[in-house]
C-alpha positions as CSV (number, residue, x, y, z in Angstrom):
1,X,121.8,-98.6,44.4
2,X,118.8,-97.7,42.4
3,X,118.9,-94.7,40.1
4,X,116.7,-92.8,37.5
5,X,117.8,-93.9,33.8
6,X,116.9,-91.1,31.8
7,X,116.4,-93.1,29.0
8,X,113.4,-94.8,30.7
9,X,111.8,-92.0,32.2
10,X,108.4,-91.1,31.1
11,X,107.9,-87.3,29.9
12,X,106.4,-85.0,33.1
13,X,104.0,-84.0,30.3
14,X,102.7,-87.6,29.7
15,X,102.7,-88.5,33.6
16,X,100.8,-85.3,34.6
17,X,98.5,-85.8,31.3
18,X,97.7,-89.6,32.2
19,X,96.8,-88.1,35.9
20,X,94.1,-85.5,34.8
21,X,92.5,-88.6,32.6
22,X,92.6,-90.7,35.7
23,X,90.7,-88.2,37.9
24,X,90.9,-87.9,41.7
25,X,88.5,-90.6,42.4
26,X,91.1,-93.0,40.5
27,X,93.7,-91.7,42.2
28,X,92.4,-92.1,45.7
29,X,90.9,-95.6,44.5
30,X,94.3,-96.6,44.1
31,X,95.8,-95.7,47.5
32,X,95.5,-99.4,49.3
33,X,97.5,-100.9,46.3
34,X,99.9,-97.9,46.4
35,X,100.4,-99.1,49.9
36,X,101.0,-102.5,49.1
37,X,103.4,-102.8,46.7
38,X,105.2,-99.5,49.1
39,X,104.9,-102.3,52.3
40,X,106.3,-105.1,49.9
41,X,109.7,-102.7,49.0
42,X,110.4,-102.5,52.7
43,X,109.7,-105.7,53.8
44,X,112.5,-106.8,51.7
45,X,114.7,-103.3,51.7
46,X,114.2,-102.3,48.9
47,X,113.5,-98.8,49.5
48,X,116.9,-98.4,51.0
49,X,119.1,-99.7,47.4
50,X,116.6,-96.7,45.9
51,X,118.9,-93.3,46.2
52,X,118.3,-91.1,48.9
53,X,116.4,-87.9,47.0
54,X,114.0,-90.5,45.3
55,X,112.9,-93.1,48.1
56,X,110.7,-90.3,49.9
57,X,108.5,-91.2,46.6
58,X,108.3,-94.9,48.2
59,X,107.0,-93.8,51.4
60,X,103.9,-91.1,49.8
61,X,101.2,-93.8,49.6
62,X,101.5,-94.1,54.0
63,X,101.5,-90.1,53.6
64,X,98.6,-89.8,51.6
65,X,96.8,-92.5,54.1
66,X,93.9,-91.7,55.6
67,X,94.3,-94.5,58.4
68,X,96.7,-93.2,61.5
69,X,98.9,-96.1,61.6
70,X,100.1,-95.7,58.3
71,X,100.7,-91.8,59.1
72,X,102.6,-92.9,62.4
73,X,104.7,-94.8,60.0
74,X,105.0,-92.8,57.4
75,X,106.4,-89.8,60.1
76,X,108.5,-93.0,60.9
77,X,110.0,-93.4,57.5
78,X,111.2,-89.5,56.5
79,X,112.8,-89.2,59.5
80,X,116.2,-89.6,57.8
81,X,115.4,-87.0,54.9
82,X,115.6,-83.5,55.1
83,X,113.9,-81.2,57.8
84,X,111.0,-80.1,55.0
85,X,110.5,-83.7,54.2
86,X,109.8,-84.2,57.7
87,X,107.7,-81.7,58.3
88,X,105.3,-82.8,54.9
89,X,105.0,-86.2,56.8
90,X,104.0,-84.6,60.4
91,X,102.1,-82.1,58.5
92,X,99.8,-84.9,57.0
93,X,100.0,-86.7,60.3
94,X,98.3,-83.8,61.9
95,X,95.3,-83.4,59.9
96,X,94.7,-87.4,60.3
97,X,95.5,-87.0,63.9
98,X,92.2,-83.9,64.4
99,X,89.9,-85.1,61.9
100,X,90.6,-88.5,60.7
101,X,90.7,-87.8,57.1
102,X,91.6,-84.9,55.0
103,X,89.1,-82.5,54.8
104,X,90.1,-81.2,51.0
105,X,89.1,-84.5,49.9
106,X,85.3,-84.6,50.9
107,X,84.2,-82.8,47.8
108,X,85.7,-85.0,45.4
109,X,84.9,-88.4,47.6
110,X,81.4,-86.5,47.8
111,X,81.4,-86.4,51.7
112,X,80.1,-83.9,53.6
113,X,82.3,-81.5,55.1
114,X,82.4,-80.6,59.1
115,X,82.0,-76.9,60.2
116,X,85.2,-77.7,62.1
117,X,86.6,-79.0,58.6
118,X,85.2,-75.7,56.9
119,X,87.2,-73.3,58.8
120,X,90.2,-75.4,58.7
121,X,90.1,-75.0,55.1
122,X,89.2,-71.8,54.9
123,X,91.8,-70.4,57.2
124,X,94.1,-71.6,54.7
125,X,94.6,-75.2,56.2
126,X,96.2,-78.4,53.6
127,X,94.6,-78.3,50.4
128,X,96.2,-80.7,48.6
């Protein structure tokens, strides 16, 4: 079983400081090897010797997917966690599912936004 050491933990101050610097369009650049190396850990089970409350964090990169097969998966993978877990994965699921992407990204990936994806948003749909 794979645990946190504490003694090799970054600071949440130096993790959340090294993502402002990175910027969103970093972040989302990132994504397909995010996926990767996540696909690699369960191809060989990995993800299972990582403890339970932790290996959600190896399944975010197919919940943060824009591409529906990687959300049908990703609903897949949290299906063993708890009930709010679940509902984070079919949550993300469903916005792929309507409009193929998520709409609170457009402004940062400069796309334009739908009027369908407009009043999703600002009926108080995902942002993020």
């Amino acid at each position: 079983m794979i645990t946190l050491d504490s003694n090799v933990q970054p600071s949440a101050h130096s993790v959340i400081e090294f993502w402002k610097q990175a910027g969103p369009k970093h972040w989302f650049a990132t994504d397909p090897l995010a996926r990767f190396y996540a696909r690699q850990m369960i191809e060989v089970g990995m993800d299972k010797q990582i403890e339970a409350s932790l290996r959600v964090f190896c399944y975010l990169p197919f919940e943060h997917s824009e591409d529906w097969a990687d959300q049908q998966l990703s609903v897949k993978l949290h299906q063993d966690f708890e009930p709010k877990d679940v509902k984070w994965a079919k949550d993300h699921a469903d916005i792929i599912e309507k409009f193929g992407r998520f709409p609170h990204r457009n402004e940062v990936l400069g796309r334009e936004t739908t009027d369908e994806e407009r009043a999703f948003l600002a009926s108080g749909g995902f942002a993020g």
